[in-house]
mmCIF file of the C-alpha atoms, coordinates in Angstrom:
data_MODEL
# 
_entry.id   MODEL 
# 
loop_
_atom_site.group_PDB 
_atom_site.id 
_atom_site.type_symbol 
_atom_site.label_atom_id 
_atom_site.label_alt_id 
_atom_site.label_comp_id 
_atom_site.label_asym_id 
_atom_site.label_entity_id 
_atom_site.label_seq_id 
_atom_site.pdbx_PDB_ins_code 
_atom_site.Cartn_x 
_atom_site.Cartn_y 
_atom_site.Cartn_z 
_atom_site.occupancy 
_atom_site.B_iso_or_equiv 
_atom_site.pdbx_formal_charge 
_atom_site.auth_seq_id 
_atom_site.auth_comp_id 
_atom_site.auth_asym_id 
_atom_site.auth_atom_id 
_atom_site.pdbx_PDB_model_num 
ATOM 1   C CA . UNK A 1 1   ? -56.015 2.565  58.074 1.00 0.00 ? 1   UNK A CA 1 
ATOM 2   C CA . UNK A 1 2   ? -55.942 3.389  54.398 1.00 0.00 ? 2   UNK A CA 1 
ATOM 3   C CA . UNK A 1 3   ? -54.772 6.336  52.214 1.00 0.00 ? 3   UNK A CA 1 
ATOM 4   C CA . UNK A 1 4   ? -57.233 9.305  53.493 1.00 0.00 ? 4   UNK A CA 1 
ATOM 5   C CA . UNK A 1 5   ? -58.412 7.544  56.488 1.00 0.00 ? 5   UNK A CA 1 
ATOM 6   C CA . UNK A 1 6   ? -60.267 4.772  54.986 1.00 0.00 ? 6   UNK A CA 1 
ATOM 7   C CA . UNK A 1 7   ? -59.620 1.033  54.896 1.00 0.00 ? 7   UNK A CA 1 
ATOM 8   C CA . UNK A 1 8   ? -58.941 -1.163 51.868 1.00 0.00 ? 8   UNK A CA 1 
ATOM 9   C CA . UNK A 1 9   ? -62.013 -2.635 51.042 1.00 0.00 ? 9   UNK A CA 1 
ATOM 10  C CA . UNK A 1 10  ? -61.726 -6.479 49.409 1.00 0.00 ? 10  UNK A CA 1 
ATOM 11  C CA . UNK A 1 11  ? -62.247 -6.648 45.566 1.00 0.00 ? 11  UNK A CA 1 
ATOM 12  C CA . UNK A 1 12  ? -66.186 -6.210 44.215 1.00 0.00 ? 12  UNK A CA 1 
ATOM 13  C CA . UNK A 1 13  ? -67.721 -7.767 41.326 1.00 0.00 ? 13  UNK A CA 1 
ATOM 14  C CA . UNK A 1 14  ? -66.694 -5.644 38.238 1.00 0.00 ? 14  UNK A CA 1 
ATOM 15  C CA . UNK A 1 15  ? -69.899 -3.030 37.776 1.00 0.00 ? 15  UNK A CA 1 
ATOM 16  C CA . UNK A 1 16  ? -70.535 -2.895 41.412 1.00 0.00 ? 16  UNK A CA 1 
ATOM 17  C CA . UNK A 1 17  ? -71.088 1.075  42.413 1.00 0.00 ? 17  UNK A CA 1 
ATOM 18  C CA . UNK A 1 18  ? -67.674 2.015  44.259 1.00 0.00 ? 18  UNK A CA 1 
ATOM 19  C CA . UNK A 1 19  ? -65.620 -0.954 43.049 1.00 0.00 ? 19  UNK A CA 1 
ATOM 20  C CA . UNK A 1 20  ? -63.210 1.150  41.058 1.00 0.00 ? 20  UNK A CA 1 
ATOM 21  C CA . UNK A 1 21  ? -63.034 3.150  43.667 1.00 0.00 ? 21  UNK A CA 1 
ATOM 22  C CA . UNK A 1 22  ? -62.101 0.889  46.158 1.00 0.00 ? 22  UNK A CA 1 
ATOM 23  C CA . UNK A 1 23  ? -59.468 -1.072 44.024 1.00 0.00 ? 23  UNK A CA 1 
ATOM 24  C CA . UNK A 1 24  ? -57.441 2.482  43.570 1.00 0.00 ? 24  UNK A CA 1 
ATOM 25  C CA . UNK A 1 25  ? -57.971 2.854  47.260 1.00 0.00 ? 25  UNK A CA 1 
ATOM 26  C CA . UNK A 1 26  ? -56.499 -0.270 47.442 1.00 0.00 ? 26  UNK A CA 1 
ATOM 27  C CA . UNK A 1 27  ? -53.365 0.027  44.896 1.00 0.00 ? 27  UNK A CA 1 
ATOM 28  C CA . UNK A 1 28  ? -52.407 3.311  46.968 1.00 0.00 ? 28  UNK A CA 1 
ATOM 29  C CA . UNK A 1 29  ? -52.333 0.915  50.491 1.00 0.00 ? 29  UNK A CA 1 
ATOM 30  C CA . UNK A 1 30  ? -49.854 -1.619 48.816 1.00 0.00 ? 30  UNK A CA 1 
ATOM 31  C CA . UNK A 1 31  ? -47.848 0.690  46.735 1.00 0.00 ? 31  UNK A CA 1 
ATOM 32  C CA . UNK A 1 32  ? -48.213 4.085  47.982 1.00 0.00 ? 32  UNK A CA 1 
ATOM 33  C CA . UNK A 1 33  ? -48.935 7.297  46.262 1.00 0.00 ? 33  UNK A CA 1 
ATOM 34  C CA . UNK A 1 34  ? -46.190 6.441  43.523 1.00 0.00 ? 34  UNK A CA 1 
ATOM 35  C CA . UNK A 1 35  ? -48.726 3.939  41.836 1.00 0.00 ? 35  UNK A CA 1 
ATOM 36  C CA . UNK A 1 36  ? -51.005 6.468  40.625 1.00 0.00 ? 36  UNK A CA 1 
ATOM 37  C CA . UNK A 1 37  ? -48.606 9.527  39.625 1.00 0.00 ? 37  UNK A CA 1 
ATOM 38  C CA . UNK A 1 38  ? -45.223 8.179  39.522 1.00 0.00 ? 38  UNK A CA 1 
ATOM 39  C CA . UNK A 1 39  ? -42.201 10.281 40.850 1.00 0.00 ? 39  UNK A CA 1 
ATOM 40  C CA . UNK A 1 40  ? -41.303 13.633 39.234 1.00 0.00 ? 40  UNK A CA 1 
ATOM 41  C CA . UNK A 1 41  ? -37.704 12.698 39.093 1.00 0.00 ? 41  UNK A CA 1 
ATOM 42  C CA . UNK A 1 42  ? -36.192 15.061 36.208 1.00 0.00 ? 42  UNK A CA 1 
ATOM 43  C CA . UNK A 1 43  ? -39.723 14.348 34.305 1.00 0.00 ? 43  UNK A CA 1 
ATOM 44  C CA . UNK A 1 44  ? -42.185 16.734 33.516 1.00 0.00 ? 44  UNK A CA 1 
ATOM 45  C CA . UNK A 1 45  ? -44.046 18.419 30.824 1.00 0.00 ? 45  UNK A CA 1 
ATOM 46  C CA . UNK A 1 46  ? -43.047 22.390 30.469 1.00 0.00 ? 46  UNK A CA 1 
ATOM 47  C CA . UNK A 1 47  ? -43.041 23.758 26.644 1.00 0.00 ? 47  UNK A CA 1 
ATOM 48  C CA . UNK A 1 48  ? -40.337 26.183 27.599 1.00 0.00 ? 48  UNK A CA 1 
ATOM 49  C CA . UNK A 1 49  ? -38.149 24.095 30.309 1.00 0.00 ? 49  UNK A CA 1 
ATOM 50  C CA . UNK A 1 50  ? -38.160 21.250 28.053 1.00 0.00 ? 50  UNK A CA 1 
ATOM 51  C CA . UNK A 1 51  ? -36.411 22.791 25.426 1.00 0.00 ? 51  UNK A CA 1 
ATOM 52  C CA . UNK A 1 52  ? -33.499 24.146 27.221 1.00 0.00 ? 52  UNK A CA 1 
ATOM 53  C CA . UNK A 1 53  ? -30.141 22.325 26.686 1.00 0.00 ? 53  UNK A CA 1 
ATOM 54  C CA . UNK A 1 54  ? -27.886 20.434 28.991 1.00 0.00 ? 54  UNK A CA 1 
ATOM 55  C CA . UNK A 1 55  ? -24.598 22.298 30.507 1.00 0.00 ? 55  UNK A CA 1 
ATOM 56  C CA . UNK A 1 56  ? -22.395 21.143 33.684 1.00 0.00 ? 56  UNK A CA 1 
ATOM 57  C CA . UNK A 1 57  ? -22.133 24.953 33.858 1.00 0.00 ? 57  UNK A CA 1 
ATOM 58  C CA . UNK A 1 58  ? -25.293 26.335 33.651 1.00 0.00 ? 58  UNK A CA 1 
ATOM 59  C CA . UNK A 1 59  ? -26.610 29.638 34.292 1.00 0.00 ? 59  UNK A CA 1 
ATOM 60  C CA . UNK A 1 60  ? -30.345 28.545 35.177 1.00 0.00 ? 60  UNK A CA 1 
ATOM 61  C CA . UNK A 1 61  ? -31.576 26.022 37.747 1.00 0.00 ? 61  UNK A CA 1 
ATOM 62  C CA . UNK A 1 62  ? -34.823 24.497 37.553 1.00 0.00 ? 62  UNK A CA 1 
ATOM 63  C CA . UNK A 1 63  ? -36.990 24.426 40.887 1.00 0.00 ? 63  UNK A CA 1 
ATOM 64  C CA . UNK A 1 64  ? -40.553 22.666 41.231 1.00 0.00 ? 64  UNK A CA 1 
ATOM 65  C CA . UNK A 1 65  ? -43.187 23.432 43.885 1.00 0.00 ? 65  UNK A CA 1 
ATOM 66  C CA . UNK A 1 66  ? -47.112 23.081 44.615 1.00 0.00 ? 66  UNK A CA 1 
ATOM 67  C CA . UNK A 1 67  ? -49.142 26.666 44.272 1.00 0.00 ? 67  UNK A CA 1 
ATOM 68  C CA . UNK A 1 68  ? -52.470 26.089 46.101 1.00 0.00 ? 68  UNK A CA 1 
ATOM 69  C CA . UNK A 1 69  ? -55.322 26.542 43.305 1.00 0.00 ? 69  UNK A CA 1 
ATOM 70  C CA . UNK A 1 70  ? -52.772 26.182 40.491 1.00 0.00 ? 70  UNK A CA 1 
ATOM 71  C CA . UNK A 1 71  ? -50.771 22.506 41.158 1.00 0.00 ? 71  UNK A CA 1 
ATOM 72  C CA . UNK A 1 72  ? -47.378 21.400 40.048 1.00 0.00 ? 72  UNK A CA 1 
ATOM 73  C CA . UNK A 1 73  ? -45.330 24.581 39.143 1.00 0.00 ? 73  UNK A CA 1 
ATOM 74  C CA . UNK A 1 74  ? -42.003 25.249 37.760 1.00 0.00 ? 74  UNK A CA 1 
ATOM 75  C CA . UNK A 1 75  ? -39.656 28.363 37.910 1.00 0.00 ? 75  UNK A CA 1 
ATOM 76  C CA . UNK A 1 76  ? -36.527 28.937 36.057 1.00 0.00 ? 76  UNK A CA 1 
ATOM 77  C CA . UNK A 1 77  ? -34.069 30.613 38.453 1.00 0.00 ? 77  UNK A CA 1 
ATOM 78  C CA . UNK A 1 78  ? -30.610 32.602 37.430 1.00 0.00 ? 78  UNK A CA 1 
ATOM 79  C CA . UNK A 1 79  ? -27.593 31.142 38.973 1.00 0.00 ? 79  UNK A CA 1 
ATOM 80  C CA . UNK A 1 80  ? -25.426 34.027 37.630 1.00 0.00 ? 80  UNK A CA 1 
ATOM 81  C CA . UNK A 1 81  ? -25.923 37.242 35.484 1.00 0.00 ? 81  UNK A CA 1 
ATOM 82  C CA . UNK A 1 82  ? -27.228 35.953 32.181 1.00 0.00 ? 82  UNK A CA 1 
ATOM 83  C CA . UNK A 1 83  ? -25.752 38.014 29.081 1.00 0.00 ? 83  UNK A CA 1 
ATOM 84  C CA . UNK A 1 84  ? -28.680 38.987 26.229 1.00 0.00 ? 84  UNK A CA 1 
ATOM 85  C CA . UNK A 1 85  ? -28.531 36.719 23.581 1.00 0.00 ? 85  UNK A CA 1 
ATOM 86  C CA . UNK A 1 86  ? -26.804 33.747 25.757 1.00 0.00 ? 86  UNK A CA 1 
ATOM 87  C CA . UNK A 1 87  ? -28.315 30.409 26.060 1.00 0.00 ? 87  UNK A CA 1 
ATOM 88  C CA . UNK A 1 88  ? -30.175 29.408 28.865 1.00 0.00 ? 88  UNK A CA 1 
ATOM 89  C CA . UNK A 1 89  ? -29.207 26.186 29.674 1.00 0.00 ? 89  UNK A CA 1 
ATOM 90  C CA . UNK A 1 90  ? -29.413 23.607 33.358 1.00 0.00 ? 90  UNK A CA 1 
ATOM 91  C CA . UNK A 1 91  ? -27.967 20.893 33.932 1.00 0.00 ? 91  UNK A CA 1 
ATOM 92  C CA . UNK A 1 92  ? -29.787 17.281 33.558 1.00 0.00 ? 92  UNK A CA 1 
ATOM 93  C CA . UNK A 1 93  ? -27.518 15.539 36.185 1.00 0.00 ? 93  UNK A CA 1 
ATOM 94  C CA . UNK A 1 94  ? -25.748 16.286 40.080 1.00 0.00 ? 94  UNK A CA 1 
ATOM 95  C CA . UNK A 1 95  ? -22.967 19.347 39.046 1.00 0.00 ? 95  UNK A CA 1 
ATOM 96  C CA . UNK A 1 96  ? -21.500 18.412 42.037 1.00 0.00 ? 96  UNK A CA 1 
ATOM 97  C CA . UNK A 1 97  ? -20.276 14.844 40.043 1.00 0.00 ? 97  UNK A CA 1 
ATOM 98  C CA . UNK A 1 98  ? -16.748 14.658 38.616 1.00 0.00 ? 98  UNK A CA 1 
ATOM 99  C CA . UNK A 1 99  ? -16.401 14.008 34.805 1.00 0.00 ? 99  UNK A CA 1 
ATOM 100 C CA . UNK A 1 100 ? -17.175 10.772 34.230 1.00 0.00 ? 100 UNK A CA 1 
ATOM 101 C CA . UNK A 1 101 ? -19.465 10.641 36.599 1.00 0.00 ? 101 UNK A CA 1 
ATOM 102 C CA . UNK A 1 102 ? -21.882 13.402 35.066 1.00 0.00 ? 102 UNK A CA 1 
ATOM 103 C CA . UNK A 1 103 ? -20.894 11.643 31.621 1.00 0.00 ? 103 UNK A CA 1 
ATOM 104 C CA . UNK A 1 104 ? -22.210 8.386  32.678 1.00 0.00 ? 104 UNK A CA 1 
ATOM 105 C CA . UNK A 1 105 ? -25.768 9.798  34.520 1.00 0.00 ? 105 UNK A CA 1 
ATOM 106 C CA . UNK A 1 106 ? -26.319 11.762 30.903 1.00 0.00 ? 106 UNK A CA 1 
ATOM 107 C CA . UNK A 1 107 ? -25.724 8.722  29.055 1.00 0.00 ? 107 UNK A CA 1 
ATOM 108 C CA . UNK A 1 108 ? -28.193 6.704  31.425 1.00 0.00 ? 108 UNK A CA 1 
ATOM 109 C CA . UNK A 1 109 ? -30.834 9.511  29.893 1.00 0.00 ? 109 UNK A CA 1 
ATOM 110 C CA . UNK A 1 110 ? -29.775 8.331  26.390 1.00 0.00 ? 110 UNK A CA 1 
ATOM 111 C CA . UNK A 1 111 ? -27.435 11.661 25.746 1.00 0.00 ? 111 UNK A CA 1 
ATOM 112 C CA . UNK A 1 112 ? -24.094 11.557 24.225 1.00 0.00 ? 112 UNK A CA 1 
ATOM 113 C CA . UNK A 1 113 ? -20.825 12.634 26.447 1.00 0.00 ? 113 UNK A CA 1 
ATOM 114 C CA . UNK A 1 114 ? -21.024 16.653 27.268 1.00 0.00 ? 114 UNK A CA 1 
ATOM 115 C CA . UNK A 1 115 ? -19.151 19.198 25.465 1.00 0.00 ? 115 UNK A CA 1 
ATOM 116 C CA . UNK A 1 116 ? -19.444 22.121 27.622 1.00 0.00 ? 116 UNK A CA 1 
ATOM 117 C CA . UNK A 1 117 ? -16.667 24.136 28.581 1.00 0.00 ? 117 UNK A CA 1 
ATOM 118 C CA . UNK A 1 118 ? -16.377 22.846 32.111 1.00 0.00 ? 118 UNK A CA 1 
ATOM 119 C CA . UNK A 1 119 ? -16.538 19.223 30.611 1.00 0.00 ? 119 UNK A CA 1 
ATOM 120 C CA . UNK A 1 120 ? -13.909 20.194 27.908 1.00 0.00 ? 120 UNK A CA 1 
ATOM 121 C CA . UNK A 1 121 ? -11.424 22.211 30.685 1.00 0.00 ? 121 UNK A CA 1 
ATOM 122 C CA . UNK A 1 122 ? -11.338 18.428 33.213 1.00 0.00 ? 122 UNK A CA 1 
ATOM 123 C CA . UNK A 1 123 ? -11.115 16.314 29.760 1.00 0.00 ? 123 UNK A CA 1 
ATOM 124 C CA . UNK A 1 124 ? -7.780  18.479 28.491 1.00 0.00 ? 124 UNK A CA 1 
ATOM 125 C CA . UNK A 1 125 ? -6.972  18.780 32.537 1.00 0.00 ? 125 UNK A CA 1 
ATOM 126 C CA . UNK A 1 126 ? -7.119  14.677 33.212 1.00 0.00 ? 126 UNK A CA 1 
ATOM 127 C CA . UNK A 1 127 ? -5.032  13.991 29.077 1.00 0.00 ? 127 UNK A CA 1 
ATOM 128 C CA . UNK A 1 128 ? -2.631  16.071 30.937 1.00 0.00 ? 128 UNK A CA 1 
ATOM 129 C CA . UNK A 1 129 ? -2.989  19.186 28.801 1.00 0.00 ? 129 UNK A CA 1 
# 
């Protein structure tokens, strides 16, 4: 069986009444639901979330859900007590990464090495200093 219970149906001339249909119907049996909307991996569309900088220490985290009657939602979350005035920044990669790790996975977005202060403490820690 197909994606909703219904069977892939072979191609139809172009212009035939439920061809177009059928041939999404048919992209979502060979390639799943990741043909049509591809994964939300670290990519979405929020005016606010978008502009919030990178830190391996942040004091935000970032969680997506589904609201019934609404769709794809996201809610920025406190990991700490936030000081007024202080940045609110999350963290693009896996915290849980050593240095060069979370280096590398930032430059595979196309950012430059991280100067937080937790990057900047295991850089002087690993020179020895």
């Amino acid at each position: 069986a197909g994606v909703g219970g219904q069977e892939a149906q072979p191609d139809a001339p172009v212009g035939d009444e439920g061809s177009a249909l059928r041939q999404v119907w048919e992209l979502v049996d060979a390639y799943g639901m990741d043909a049509l909307v591809p994964p939300l991996d670290g990519t979405a569309f929020y005016s606010v979330i978008c502009r919030m900088n990178h830190s391996c220490e942040p004091c935000t985290v970032v969680r997506y859900g589904l609201t019934e009657g609404v769709g794809l939602t996201a809610e920025v979350h406190a990991l700490r007590d936030v000081a007024e005035g202080e940045e609110l920044t999350q963290s693009y990669v896996d915290v849980g990464l050593g240095l060069e790790e979370r280096r590398a996975a930032l430059r595979d977005y196309g950012f430059g090495d991280c100067q937080c202060g937790r990057c900047l403490a295991e850089e002087a820690e690993a020179a020895g200093g």
